[in-house]
Structure formats: C-alpha cells, structure tokens
C-alpha positions in Angstrom: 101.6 102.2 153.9 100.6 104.3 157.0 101.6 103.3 160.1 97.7 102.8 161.1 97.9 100.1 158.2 100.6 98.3 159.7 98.8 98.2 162.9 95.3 96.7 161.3 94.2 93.7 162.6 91.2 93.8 160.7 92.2 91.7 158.0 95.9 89.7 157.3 96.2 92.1 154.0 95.9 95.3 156.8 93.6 97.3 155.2 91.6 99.2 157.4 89.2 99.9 154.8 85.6 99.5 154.8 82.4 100.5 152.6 78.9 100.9 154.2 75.8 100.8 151.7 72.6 100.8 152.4 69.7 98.3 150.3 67.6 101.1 149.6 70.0 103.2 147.9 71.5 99.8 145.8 67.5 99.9 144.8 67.8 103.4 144.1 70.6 103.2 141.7 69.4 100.1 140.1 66.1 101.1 139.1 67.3 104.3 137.8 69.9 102.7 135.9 67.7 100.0 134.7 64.7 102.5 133.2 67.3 104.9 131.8 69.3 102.6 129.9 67.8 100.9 126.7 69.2 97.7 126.6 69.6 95.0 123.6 66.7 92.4 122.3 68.3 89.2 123.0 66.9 86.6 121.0 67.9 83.0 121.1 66.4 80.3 118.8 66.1 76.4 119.0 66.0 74.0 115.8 66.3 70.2 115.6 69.5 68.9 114.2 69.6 66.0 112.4 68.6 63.6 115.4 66.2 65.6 116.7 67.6 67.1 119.1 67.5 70.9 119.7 69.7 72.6 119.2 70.5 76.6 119.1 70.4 78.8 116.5 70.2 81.7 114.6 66.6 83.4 115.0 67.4 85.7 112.1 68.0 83.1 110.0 65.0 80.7 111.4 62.5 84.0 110.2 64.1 84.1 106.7 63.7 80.3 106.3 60.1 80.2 108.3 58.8 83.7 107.0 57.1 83.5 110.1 57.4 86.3 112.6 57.1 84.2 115.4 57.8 86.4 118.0 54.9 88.7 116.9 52.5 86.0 117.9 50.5 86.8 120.8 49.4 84.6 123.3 48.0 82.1 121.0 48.5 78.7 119.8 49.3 77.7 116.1 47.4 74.2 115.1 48.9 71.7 113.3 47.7 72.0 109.6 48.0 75.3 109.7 50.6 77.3 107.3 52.1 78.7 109.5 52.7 75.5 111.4 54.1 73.8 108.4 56.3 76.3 107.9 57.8 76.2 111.1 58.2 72.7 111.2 59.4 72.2 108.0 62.3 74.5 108.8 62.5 72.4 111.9 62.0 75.2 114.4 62.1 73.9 118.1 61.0 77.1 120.0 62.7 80.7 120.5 62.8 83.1 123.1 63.3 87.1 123.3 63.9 89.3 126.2 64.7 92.8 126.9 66.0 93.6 130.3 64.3 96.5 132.1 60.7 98.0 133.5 57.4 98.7 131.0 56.6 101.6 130.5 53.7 102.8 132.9 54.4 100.4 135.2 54.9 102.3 138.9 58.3 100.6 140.3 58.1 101.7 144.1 55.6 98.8 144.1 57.8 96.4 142.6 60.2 94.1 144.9 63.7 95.5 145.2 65.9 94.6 142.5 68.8 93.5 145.2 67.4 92.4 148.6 71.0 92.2 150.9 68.9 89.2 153.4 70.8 90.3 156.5 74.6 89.8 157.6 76.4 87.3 155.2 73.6 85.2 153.8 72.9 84.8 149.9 72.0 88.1 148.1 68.9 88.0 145.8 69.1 89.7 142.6 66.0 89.9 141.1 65.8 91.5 137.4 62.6 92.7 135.7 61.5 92.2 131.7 60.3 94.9 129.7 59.2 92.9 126.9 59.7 88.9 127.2 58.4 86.4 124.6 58.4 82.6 124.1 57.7 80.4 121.4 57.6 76.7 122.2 56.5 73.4 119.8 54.0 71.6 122.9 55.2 68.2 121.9 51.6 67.1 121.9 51.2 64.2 120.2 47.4 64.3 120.0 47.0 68.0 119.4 50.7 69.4 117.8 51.2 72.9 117.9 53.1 75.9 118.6 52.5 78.4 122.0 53.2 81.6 122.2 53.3 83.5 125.3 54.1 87.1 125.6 54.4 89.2 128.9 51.7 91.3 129.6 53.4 95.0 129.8 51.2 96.0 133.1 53.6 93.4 135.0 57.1 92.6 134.3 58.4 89.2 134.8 60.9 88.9 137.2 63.8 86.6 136.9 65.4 85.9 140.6 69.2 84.4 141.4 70.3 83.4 144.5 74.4 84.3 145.4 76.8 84.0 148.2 78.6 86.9 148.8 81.9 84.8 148.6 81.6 83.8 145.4 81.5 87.9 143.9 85.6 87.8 144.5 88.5 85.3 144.5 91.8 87.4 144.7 94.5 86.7 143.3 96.7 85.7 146.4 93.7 84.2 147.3 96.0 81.5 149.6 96.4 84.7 152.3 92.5 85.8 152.6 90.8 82.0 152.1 90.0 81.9 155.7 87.4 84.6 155.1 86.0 83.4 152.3 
C-alpha cells in the first residue's frame, strides 16, 4: 500500500479511489448494448392445480396440450364457447406471459426516457428497461361473460418496466462490520 493510502481519510478501508460517471454516457452504453444484443423470449405460463389455484408452468407444454398458440393472439378476446376457449380451459390454462427485453425496431430512442436516471446525490436510482415484443394472455374471471384477453404491445412504443433502488443495497462487502457506517 502506498504511503498516500496509509494517509487516506477518505474511507476506514483507505482507499483513495474514486470513479466519476456521468448519466448520459450510462444511457449511452445502455442503449447501445440493449439494441445490439438479441436477448432470450422469456415465457412463463399459469395453470390451475388441483384447487384451483394458479400455479406456474411450462408454456411449451401448455401449447402441446392446448394446440393453441396463444401468444399469437392479438389484442382480442376469446368467448366462452369458443374452441379455442374450451381448449384452453380444458387444459386448465390460467394465463401466460412473454417478453423480450430490448427496443422495436424503428422506434427513435433519443426520444425515449433514459434507461438509468441517477436522481441526484444518493437518492434511489431508477432503472427503467424497455420491451421489444411483450405479450399477455389472461382468463378475465368474468363470471357473466368468460373469456380469454390478449394484449400485445404495439411495436411503435415499447413498454417500459421501471424499479426503484437505493444505492446501498448494490454492495454488502464482505467485512461489511468495518464500512456499515456508510452504508
């Protein structure tokens, strides 16, 4: 350790070591990396167990039993009576949901809200990730008019999913005991 180190009184650990950033160029980077990268489908699946309650499961397995492509459904609703409704509900098929992380294509992201917005000195950072394709499937519970929705993200606007978090709760070192006083 130099003997500048020794001397820090910046922190107990005496690391004279700090890393400016500015929001704009987070932005930058996460944009880029967020249209260059092709990231997974996720899918996840709800069916009713035995009591009726959901549970999840395997979507794959849901379209085999249903032989409905239910994610290729529009914005639509599917009536009770219907085919295609009995064979979701026969195979007791709850709702699904399918996202893909990202920005559509044609979509202009300098007007889009920055992905990570810093809010000033140590408050909460926002992180705010955008959908390129987002789907959900849904039984409405309706007793009066049963049915299946479908709603699918029109690709001229992503939908944005925001989280809130504290800047503490990023790290806990491991001799956290020495540092907890700035945490």
């Amino acid at each position: 350790m130099s003997t500048g180190a020794q001397l820090s009184n910046l922190t107990p650990l005496r690391y004279d070591f700090v890393v400016g950033t500015t929001q704009l160029a987070i932005n930058k980077a996460m944009f880029n990396y967020i249209q260059e990268t092709n990231f997974s489908t996720v899918q996840v699946c709800w069916t009713a167990d035995d009591n009726g309650e959901p549970v999840v499961g395997d979507c794959n397995s849901r379209l085999d039993a249903t032989g409905v492509k239910f994610f290729n459904l529009g914005n639509t609703t599917v009536a009770a009576g219907s085919t295609m409704y009995n064979q979701l509900a026969e195979s007791d098929f709850f709702g699904a949901m399918q996202i893909k992380i990202g920005v559509p294509e044609g979509v202009n992201v300098s007007a889009l809200p920055d992905i990570v917005d810093l809010q000033g000195g140590t408050s909460d950072i926002a992180f705010q990730m955008y959908a390129k394709e987002f789907n959900i499937v849904w039984w409405n519970g309706n007793v009066f008019k049963p049915g299946y929705e479908s709603v699918m993200q029109d690709p001229r606007y992503p939908w944005i999913y925001k989280s809130l978090y504290h800047p503490r709760h990023f790290v806990k070192p491991a001799n956290s005991e020495k540092v907890s006083h700035l945490m």
